[in-house]
C-alpha positions as YAML, in Angstrom:
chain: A
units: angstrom
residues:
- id: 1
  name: UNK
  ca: [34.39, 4.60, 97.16]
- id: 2
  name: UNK
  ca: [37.41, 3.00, 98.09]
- id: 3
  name: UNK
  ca: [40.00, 5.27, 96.47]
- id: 4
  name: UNK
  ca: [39.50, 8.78, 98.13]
- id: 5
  name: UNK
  ca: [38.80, 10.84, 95.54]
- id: 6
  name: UNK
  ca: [39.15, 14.90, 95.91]
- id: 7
  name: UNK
  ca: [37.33, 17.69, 94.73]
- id: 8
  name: UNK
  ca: [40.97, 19.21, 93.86]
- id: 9
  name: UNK
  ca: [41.18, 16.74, 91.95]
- id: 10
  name: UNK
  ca: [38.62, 16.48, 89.79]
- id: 11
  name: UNK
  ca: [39.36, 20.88, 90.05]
- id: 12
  name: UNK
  ca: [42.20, 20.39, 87.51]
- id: 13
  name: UNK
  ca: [40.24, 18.24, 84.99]
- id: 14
  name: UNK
  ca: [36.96, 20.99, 85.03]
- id: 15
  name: UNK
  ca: [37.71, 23.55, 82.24]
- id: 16
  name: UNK
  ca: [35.55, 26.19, 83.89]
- id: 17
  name: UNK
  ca: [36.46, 27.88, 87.04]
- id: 18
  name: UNK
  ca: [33.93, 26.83, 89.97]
- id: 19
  name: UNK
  ca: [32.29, 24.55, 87.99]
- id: 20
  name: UNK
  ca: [33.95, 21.65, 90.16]
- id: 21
  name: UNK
  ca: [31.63, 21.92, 93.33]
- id: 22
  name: UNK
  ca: [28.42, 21.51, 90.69]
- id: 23
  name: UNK
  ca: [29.64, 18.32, 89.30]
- id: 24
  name: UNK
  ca: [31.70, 16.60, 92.31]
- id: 25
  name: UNK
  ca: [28.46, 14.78, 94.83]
- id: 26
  name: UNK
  ca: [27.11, 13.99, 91.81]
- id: 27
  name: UNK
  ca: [29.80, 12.31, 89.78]
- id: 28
  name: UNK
  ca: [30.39, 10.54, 93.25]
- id: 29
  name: UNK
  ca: [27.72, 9.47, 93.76]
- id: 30
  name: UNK
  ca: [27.39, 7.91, 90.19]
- id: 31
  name: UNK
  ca: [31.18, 6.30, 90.54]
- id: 32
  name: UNK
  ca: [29.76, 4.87, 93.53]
- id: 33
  name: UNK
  ca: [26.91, 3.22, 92.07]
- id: 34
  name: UNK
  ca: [28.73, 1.83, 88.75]
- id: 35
  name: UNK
  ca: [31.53, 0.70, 91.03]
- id: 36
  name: UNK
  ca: [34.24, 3.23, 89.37]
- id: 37
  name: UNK
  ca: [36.31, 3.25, 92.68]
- id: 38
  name: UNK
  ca: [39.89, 2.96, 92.22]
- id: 39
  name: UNK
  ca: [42.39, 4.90, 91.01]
- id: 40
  name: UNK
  ca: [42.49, 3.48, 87.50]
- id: 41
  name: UNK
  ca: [39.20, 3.10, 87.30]
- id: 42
  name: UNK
  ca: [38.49, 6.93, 88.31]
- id: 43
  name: UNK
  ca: [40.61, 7.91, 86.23]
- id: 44
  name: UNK
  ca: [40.12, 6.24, 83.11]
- id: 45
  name: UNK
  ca: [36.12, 7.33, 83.37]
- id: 46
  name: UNK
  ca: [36.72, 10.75, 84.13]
- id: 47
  name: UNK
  ca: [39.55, 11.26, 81.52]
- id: 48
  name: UNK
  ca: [37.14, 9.80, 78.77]
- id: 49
  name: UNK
  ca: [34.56, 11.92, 80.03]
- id: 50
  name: UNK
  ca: [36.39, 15.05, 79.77]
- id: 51
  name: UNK
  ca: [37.81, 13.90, 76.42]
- id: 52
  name: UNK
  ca: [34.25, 13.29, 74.89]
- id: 53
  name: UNK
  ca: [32.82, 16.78, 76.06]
- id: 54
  name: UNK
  ca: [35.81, 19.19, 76.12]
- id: 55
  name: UNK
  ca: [36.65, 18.84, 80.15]
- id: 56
  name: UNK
  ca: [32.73, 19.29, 80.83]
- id: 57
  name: UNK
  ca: [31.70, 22.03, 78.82]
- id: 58
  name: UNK
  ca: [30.21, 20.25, 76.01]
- id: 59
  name: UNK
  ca: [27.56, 17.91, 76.36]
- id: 60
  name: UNK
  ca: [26.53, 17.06, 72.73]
- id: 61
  name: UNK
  ca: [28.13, 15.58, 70.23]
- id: 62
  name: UNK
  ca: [29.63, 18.09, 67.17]
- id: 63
  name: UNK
  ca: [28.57, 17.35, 64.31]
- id: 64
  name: UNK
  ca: [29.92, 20.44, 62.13]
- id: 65
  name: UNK
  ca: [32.42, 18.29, 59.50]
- id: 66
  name: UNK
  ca: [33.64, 19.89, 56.16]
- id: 67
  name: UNK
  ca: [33.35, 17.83, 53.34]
- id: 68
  name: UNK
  ca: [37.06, 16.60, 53.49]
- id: 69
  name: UNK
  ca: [36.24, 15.30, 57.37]
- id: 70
  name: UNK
  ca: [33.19, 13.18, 56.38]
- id: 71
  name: UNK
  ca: [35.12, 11.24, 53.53]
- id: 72
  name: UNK
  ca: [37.70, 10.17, 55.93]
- id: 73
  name: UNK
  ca: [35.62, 10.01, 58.74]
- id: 74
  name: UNK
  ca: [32.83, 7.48, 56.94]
- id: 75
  name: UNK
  ca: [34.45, 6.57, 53.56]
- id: 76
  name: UNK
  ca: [31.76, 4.22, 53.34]
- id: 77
  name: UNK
  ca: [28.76, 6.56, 53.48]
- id: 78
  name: UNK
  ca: [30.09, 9.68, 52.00]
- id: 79
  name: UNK
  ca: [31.76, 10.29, 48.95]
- id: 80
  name: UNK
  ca: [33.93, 12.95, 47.49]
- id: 81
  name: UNK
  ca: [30.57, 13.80, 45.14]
- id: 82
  name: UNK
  ca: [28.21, 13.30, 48.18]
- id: 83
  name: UNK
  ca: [30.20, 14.89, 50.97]
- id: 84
  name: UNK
  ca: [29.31, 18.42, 49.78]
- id: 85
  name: UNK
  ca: [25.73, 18.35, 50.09]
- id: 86
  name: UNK
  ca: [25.86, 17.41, 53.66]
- id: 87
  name: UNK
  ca: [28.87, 19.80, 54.92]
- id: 88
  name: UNK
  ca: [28.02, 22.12, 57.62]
- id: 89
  name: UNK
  ca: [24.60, 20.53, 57.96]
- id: 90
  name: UNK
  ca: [24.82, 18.65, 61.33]
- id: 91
  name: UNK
  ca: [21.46, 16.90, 60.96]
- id: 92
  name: UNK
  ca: [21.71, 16.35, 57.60]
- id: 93
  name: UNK
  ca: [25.50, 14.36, 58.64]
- id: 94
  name: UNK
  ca: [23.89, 12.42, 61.26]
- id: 95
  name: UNK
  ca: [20.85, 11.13, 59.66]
- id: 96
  name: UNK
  ca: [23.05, 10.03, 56.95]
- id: 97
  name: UNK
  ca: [26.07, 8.76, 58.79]
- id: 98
  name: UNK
  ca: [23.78, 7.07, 61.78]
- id: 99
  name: UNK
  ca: [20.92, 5.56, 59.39]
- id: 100
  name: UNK
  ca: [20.18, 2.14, 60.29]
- id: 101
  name: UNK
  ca: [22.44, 1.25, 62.55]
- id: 102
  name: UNK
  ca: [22.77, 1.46, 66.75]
- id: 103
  name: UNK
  ca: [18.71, 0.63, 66.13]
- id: 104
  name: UNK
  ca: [18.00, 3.89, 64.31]
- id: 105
  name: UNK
  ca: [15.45, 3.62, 61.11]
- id: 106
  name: UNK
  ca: [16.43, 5.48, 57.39]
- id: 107
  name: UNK
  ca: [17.94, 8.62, 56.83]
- id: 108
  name: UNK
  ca: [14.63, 9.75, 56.47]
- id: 109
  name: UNK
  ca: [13.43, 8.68, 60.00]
- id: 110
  name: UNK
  ca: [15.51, 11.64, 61.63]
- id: 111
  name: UNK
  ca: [16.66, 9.16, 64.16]
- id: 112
  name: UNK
  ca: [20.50, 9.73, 63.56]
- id: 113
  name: UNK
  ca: [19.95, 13.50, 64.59]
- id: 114
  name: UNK
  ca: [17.33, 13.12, 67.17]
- id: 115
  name: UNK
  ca: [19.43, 10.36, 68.81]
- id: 116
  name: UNK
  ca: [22.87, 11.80, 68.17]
- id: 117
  name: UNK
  ca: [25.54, 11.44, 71.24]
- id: 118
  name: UNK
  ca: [25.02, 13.73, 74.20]
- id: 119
  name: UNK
  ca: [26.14, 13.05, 77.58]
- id: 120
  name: UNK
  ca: [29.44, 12.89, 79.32]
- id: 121
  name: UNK
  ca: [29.84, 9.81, 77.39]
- id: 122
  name: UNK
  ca: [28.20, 10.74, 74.28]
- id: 123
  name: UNK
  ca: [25.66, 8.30, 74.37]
- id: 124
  name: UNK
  ca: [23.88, 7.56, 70.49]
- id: 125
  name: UNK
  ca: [21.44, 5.94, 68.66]
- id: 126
  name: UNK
  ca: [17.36, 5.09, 69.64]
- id: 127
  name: UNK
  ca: [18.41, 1.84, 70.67]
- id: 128
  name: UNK
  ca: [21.11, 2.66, 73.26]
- id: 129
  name: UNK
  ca: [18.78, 5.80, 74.57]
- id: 130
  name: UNK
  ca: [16.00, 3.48, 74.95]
- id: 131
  name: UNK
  ca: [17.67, 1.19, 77.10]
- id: 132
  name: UNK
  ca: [19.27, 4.01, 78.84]
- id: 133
  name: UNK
  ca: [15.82, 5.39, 79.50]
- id: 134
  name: UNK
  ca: [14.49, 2.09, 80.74]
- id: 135
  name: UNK
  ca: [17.46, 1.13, 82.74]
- id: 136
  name: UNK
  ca: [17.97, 4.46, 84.38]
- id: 137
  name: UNK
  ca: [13.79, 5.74, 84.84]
- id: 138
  name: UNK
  ca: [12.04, 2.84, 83.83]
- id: 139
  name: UNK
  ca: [9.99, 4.76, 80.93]
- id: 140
  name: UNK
  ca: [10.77, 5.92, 77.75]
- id: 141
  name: UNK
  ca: [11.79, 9.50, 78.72]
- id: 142
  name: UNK
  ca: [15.04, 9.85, 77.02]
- id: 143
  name: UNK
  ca: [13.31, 8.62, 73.87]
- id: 144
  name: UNK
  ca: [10.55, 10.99, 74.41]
- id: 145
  name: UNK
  ca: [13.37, 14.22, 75.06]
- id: 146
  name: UNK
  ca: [16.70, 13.26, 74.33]
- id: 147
  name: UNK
  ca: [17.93, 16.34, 75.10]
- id: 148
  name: UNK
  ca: [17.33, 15.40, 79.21]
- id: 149
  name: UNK
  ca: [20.72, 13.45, 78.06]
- id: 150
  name: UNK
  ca: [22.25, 16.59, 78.36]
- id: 151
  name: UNK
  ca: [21.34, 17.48, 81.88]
- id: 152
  name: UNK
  ca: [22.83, 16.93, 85.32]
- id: 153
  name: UNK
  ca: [22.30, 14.64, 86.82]
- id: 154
  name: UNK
  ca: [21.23, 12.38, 83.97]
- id: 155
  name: UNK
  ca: [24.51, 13.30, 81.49]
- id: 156
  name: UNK
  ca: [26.57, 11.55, 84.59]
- id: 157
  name: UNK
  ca: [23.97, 8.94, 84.97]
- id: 158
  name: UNK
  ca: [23.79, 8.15, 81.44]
- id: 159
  name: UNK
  ca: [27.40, 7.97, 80.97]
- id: 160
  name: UNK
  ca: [28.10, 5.59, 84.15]
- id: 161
  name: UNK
  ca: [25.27, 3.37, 83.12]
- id: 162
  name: UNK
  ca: [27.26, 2.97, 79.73]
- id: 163
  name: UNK
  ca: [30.43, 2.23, 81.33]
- id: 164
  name: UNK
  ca: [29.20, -0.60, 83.00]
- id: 165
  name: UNK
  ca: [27.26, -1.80, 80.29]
- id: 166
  name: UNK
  ca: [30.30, -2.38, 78.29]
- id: 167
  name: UNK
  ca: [32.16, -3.64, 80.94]
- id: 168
  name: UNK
  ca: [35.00, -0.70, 81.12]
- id: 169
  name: UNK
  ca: [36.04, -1.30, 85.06]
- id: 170
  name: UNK
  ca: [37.44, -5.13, 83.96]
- id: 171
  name: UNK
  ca: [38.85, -3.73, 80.74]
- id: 172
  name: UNK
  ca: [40.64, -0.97, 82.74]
- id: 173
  name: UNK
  ca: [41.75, -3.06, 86.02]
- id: 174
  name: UNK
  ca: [43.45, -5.87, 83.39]
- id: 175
  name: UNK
  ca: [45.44, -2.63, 82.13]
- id: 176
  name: UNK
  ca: [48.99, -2.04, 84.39]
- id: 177
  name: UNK
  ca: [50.73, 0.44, 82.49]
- id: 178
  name: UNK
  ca: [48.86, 2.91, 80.35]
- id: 179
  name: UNK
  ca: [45.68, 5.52, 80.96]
- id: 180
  name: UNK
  ca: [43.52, 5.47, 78.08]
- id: 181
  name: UNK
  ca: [41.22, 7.89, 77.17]
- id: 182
  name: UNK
  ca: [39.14, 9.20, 74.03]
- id: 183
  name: UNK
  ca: [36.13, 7.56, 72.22]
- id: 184
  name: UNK
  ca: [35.21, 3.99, 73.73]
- id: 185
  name: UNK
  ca: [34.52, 1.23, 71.29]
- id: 186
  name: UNK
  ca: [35.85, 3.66, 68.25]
- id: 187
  name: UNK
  ca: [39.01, 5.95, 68.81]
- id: 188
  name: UNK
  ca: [40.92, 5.20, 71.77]
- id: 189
  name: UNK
  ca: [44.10, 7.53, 72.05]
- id: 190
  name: UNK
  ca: [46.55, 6.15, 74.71]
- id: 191
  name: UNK
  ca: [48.57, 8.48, 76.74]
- id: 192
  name: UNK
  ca: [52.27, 7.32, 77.60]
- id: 193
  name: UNK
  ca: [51.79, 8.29, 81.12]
- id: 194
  name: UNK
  ca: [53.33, 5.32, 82.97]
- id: 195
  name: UNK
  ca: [51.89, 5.05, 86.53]
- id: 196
  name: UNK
  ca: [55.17, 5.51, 88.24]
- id: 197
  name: UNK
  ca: [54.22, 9.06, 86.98]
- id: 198
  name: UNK
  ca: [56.99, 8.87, 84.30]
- id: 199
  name: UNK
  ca: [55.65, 10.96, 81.13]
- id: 200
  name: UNK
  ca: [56.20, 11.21, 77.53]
- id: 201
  name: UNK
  ca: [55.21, 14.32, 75.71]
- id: 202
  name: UNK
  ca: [53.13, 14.79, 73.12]
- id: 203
  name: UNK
  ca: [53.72, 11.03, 71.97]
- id: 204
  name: UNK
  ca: [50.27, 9.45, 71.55]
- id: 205
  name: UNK
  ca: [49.89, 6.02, 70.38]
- id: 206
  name: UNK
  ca: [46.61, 5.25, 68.66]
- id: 207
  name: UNK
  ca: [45.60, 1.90, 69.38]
- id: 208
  name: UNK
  ca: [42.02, 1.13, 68.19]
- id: 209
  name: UNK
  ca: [40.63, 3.42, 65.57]
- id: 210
  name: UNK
  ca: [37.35, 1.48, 65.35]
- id: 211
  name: UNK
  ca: [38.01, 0.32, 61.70]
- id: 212
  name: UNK
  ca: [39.56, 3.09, 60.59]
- id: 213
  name: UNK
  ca: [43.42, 3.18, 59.70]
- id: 214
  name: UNK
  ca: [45.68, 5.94, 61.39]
- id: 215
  name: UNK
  ca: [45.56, 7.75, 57.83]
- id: 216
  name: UNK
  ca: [41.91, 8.03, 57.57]
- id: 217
  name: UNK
  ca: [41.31, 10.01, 61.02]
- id: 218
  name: UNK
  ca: [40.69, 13.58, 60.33]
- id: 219
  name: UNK
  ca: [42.99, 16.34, 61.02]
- id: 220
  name: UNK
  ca: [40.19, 17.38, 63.70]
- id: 221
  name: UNK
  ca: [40.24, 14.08, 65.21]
- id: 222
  name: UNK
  ca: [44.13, 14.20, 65.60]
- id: 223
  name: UNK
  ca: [44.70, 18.27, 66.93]
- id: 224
  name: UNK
  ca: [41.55, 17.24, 69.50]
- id: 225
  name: UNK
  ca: [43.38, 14.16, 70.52]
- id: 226
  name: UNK
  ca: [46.96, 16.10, 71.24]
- id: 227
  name: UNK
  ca: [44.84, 19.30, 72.47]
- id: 228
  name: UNK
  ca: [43.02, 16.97, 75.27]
- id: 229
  name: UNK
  ca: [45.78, 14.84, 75.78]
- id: 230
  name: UNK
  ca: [48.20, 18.47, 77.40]
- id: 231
  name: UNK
  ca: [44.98, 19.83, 79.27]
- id: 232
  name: UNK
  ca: [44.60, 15.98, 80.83]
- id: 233
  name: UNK
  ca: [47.97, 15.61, 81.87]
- id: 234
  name: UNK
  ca: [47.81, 17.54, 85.30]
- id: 235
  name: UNK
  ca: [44.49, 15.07, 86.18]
- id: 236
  name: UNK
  ca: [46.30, 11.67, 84.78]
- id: 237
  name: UNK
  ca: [49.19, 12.77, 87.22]
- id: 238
  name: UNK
  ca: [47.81, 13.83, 89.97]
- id: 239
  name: UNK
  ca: [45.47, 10.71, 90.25]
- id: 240
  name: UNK
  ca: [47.90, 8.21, 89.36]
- id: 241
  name: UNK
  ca: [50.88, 8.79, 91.19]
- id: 242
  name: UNK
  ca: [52.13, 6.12, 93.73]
...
């Protein structure tokens, strides 16, 4: 790893207190392998990790919407009449809301739930944990138990084996100016943190909202976004500076 990366460092992105020592060789080692190995680059992984799982304490996706959420979340799938047979049911939500799609079968398959997103990247769907599985073991054991995807060191595995598959480092080393960090591919919440370590607070610019407009994200989506954005700050800093 070219940029020398600390275990203080990654110390003020862990939530839990001497957690840091369990997840530094092997998020290393994982960096190492996907070629995450500059500042940006480090950076930008980590932060999205920590944004996807609640700074490491979380390692499946939450699935407990109210009614009101899953209208604005999916307006397409759920519907003011709908909604309210499915709120507070997190399989329920995720066999409807994942059906047929990211190579899951019907709602009535149970693939939305069984293949919901767990990992430090929240990885989702039957066919992005079967090529996970195949990629990372060369069998079908993710398929098999998903919940491995939850695991050390396979939750770090899994999540730099997605960040490479989508090509993050070249996305991230084209980007100068701004540390991004949320939900790849869907809602990407863009800190104002300037790499000259100039900062504006809380202003957070969303840029890509996967389809959806800045009035259709939920309430939770928003308070998680400015919640994660104030714990990240010291990390964004501290890794950034120049």
């Amino acid at each position: 790893m070219s940029y020398n990366f600390t275990l203080a460092q990654l110390s003020l992105l862990i939530r839990e207190p001497g957690e840091s020592e369990n997840w530094y060789e092997p998020l290393c080692a994982a960096m190492d392998q996907y070629e995450i190995n500059s500042a940006i680059r480090i950076s930008s992984f980590l932060t999205h990790c920590a944004y996807m799982t609640k700074r490491f304490t979380e390692m499946e996706e939450d699935l407990s919407y109210s009614a009101e959420d899953l209208v604005k979340t999916w307006p397409n799938i759920f519907t003011v009449e709908n909604a309210v047979s499915y709120a507070g049911n997190p399989e329920k939500i995720a066999n409807k809301a994942y059906s047929n799609i990211l190579g899951n079968g019907s709602e009535e398959s149970g693939d939305g739930y069984k293949f919901r997103g767990r990992g430090l990247l929240m990885i989702r769907g039957r066919g992005d944990y079967t090529t996970c599985s195949q990629t990372l073991f060369r069998d079908s054991r993710l398929v098999d138990t998903p919940d491995l995807v939850k695991e050390k060191p396979t939750c770090i595995d899994s999540a730099g084996w997605f960040w490479s598959t989508n090509n993050y480092n070249v996305r991230y080393d084209a980007d100068t100016k701004y540390v991004q960090f949320g939900m790849p591919g869907n809602t990407t919440f863009v800190a104002n943190t300037i790499l000259d370590n100039t900062v504006n607070i809380p202003n957070i610019n969303i840029i890509n909202t996967g389809g959806k407009s800045e009035a259709a994200l939920t309430s939770r989506e928003s308070q998680s976004a400015i919640s994660n954005y104030s714990s990240l700050l010291p990390f964004i800093l501290e890794i950034t500076k120049v």
